[in-house]
Wavefront OBJ file of the C-alpha trace (Angstrom):
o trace
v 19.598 -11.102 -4.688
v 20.021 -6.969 -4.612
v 16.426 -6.874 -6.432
v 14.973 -9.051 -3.281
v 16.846 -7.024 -0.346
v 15.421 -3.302 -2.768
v 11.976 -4.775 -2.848
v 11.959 -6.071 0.601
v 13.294 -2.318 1.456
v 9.978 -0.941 0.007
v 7.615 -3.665 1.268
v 8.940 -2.619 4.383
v 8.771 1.032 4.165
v 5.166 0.270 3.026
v 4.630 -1.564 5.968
v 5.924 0.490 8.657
v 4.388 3.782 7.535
v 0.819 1.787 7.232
v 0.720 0.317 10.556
v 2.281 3.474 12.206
v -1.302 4.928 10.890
v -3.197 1.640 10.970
v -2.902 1.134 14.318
v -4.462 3.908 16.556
v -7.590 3.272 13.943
v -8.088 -0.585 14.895
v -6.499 0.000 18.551
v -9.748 2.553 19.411
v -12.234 1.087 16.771
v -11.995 -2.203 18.242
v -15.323 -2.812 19.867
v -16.939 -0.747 17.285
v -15.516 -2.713 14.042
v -14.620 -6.325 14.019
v -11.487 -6.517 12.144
v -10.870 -10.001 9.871
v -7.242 -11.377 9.821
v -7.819 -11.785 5.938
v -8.250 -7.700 5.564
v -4.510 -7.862 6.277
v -4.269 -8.248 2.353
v -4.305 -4.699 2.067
v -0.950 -4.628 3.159
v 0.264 -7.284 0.526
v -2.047 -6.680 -2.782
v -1.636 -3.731 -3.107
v 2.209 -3.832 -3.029
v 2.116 -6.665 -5.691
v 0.014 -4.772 -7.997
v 2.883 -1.826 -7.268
v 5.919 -4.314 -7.398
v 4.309 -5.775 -10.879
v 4.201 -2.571 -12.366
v 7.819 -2.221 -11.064
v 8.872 -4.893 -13.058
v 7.196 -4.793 -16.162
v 8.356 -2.873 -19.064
v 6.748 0.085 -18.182
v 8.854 1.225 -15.981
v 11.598 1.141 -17.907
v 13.981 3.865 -18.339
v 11.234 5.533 -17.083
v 11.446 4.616 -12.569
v 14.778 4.376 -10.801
v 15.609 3.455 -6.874
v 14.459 6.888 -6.359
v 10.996 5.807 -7.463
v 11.040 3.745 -4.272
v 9.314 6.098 -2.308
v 6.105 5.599 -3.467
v 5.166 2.341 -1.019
v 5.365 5.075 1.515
v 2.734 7.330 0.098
v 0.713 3.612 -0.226
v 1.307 3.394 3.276
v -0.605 6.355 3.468
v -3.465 5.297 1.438
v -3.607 1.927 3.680
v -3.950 4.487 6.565
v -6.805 6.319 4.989
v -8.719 3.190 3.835
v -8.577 1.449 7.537
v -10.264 4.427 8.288
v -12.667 4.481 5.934
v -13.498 1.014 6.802
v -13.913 1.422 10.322
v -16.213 3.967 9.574
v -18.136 2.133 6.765
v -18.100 -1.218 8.455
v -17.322 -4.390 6.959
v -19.243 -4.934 3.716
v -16.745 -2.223 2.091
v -13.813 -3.865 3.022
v -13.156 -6.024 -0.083
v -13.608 -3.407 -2.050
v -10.966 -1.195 0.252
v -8.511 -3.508 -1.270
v -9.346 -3.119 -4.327
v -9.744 0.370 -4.164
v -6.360 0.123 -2.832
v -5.070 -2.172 -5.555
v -6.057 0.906 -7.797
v -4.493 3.212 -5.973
v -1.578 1.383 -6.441
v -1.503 1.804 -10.402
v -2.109 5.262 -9.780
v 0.974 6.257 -7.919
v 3.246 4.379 -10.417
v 1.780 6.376 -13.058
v 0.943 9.593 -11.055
v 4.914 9.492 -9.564
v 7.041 11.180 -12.282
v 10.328 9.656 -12.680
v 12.439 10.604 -9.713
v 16.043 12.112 -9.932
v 18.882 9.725 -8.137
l 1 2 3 4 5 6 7 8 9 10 11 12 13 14 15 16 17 18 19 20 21 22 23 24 25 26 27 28 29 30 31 32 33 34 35 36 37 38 39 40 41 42 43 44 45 46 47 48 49 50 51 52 53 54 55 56 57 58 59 60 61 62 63 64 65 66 67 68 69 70 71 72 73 74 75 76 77 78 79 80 81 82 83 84 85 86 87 88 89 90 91 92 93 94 95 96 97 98 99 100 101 102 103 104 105 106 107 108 109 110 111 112 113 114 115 116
């Protein structure tokens, strides 16, 4: 049960900081790109590849709670890519989320091990 409440801290956290950026993007891009309901993976794949890594052995003795900031610098990223995408247009988009997938990976093994 404390491992769902942590993770659904960091989904959260994840969340928050990505729409707080998402949202001026779609808000004035609007009538310029048409946004898909499914592009809302990019808030959830992402965040699985992250929580996965979380999880697995690889992170162990190596991440601690303090780790847990890193779904806010994804946050970021999600910012960054709805960006890019409204610029690009929608053929990129798929590959956003993948991109952002990547990203992902990279800040759990980019993110030294945090102190508590």
């Amino acid at each position: 049960m404390e491992s769902v409440i942590i993770i659904g801290f960091a989904w959260s956290l994840q969340t928050i900081v990505g729409a707080v950026l998402t949202a001026p993007v779609v808000f004035l891009t609007r009538r310029k790109a048409h946004w898909n309901t499914w592009e809302l993976l990019a808030f959830v794949l992402p965040f699985l590849v992250w929580t996965g890594l979380m999880f697995s052995d690889l992170s162990t003795g190596r991440k601690s709670l303090a780790n847990l900031i890193e779904p806010a610098i994804l946050g970021i990223a999600i910012g960054v890519a709805a960006l890019v995408r409204a610029i690009s247009g929608p053929r990129f988009a798929w590959k956003l989320i993948a991109g952002l997938c990547m990203i992902a990976a990279g800040i759990f093994f980019l993110v030294p091990p945090l102190p508590e």
